[in-house]
LUMMAR-407796 format. One record per residue (C-alpha): residue number from 0; residue in one letter; x, y, z. Coordinates in nm, 4 decimals. Layout:
NUM | A | X | Y | Z
...
END
This chain:
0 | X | 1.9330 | -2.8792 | 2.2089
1 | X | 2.1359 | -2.5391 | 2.0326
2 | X | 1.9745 | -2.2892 | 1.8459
3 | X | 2.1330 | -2.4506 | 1.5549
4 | X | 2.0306 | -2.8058 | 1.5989
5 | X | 1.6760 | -2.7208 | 1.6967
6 | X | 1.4338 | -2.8936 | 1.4128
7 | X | 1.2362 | -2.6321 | 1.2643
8 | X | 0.8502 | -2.7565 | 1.1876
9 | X | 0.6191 | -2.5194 | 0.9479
10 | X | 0.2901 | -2.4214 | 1.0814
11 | X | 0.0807 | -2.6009 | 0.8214
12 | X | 0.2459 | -2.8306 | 0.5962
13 | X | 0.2554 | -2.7625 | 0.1927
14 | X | 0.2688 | -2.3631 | 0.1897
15 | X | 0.6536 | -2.3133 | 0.2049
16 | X | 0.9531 | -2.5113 | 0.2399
17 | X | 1.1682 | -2.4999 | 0.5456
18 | X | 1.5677 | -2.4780 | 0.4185
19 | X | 1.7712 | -2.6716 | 0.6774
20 | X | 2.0185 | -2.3621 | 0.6238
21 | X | 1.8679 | -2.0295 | 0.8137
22 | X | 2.0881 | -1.8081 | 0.5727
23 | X | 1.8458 | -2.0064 | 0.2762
24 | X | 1.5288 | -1.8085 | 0.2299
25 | X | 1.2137 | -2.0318 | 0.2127
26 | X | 1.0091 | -2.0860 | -0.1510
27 | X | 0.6473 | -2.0790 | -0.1463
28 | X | 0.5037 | -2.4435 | -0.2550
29 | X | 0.2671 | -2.3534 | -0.5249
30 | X | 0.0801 | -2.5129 | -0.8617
31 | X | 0.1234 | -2.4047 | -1.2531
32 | X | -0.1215 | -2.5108 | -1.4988
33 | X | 0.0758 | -2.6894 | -1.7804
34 | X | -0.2374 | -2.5234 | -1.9551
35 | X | -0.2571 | -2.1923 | -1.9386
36 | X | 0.0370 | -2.1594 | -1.7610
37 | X | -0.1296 | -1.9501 | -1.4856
38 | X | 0.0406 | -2.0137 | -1.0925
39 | X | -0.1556 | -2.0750 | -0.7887
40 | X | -0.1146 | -2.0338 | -0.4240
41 | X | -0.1946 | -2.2407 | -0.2038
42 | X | -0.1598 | -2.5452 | -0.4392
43 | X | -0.4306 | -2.6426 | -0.6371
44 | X | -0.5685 | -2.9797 | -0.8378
45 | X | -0.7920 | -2.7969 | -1.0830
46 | X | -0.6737 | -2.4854 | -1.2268
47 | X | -0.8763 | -2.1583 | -1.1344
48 | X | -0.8069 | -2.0126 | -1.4788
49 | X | -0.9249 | -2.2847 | -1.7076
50 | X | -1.0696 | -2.5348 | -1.5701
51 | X | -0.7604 | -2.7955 | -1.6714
52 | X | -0.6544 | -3.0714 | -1.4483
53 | X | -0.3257 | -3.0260 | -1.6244
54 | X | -0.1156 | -2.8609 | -1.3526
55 | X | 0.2071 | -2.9467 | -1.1679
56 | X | 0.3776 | -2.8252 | -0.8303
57 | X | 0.6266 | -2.5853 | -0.8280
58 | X | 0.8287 | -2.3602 | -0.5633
59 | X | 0.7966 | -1.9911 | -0.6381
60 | X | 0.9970 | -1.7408 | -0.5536
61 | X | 1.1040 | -1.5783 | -0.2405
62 | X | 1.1182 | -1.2324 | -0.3212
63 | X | 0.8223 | -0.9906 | -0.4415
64 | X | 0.6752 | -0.6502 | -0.4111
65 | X | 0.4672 | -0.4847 | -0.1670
66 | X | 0.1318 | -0.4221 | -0.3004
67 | X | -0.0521 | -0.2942 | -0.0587
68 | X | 0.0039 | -0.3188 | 0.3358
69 | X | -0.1542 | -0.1930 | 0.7314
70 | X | -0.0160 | -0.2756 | 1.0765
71 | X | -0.2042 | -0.3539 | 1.3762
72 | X | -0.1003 | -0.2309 | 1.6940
73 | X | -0.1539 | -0.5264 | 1.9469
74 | X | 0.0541 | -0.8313 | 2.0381
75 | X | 0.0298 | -1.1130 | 1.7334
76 | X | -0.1750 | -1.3934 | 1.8663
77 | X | 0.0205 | -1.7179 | 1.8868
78 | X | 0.3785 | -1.5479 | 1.8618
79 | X | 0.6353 | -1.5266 | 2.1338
80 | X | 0.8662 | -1.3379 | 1.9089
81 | X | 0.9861 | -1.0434 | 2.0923
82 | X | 0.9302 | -0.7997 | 1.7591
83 | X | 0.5337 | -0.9004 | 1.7838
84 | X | 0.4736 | -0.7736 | 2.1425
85 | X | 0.3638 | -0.4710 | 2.0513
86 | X | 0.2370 | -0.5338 | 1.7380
87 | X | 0.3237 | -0.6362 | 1.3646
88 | X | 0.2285 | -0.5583 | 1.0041
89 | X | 0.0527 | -0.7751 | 0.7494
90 | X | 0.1393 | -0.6646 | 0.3651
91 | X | -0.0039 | -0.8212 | 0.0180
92 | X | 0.2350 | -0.8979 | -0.1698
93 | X | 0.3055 | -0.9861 | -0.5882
94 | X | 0.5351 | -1.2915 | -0.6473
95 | X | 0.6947 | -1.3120 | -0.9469
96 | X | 0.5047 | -1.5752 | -1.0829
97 | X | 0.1626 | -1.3542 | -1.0850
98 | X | 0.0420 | -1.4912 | -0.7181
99 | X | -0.0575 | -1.2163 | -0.4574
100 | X | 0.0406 | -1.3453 | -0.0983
101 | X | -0.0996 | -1.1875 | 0.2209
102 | X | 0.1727 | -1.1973 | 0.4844
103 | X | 0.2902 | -1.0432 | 0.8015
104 | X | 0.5631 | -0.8086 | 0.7503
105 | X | 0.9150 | -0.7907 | 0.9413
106 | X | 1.0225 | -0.4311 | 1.0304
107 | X | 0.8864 | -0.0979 | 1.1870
108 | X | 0.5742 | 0.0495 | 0.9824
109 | X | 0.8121 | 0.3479 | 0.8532
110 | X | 1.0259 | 0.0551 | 0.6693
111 | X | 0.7236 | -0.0049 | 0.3873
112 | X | 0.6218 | 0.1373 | 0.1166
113 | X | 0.3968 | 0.0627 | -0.2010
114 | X | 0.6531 | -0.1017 | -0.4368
115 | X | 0.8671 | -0.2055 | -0.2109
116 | X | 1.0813 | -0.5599 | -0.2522
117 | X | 1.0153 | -0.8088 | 0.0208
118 | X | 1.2234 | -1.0781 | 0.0777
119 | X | 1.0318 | -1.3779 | 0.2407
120 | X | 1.2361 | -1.5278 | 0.5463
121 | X | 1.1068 | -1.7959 | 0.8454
122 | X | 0.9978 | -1.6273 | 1.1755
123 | X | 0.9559 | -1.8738 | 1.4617
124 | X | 0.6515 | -1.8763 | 1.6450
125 | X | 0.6966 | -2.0826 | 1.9234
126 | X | 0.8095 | -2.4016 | 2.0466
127 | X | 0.6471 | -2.7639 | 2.0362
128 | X | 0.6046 | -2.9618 | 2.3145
129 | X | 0.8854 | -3.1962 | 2.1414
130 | X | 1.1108 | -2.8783 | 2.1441
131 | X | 1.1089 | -2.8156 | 1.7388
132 | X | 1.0863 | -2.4152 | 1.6573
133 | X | 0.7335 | -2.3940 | 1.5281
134 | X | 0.7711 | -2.1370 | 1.2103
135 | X | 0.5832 | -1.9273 | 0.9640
136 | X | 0.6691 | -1.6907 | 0.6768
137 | X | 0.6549 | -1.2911 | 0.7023
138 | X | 0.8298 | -1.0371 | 0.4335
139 | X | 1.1242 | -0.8180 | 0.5267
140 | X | 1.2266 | -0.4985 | 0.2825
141 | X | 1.5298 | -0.5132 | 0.0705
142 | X | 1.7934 | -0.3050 | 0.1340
143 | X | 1.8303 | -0.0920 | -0.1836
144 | X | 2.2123 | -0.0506 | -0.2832
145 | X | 2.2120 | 0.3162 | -0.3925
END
């Protein structure tokens, strides 16, 4: 099995969507209350807000802004990605839709900064025993045209 035929699998169901195109960024599976018209994530049945059970699933976006973020300097637990060997970044960041996500963050620590746009993207983990790429989410800055 290629690179490119290799199934990729999402560490925990419902969170995100997994494009079948790598070049496709992945949307964040999420709830709006029909309501109040607030958006959740993870998904929820009962809207935080307002109590409705009036709410519907939606994908948000993929792109957001760095609210706040640290990095910690040892070897991501779980990973075999080269880039977390010595260490990785974790960053809060504010969809679109109102949603702050916590997330590890692709890049060096001198690539973030406060206000920064993120563009989600699928890291992969590891592989299964059936030989699928095992992947998760993490935020990489936007390269600002000038």
């Amino acid at each position: 099995m290629t690179e490119e035929t290799r199934t990729r699998i999402p560490i925990k169901e419902d969170f995100f969507t997994v494009p079948s195109s790598p070049q496709v960024p992945p949307k964040f599976l999420g709830t709006r209350c029909k309501e109040c018209d607030e958006y959740f994530f993870p998904r929820r049945a009962i809207c935080a807000k307002c109590n409705s059970q009036n709410t519907v699933d939606v994908e948000m976006s993929s792109r957001g802004t760095l609210y706040s973020y640290t990095f910690v300097h040892i070897p991501m637990f779980g990973s075999s990605a080269e880039e977390h060997k010595e260490g990785y970044g974790v960053g809060q960041v504010d969809l679109p839709e109102g949603p702050r996500l916590q997330m590890p963050l692709a890049g060096k620590q001198a690539d973030f900064r406060v206000g920064l746009t993120v563009q989600a993207e699928l890291s992969t983990l590891r592989r299964d025993d059936a030989g699928n790429d095992v992947v998760t989410v993490h935020f990489r800055p936007v390269e600002e045209k000038p």
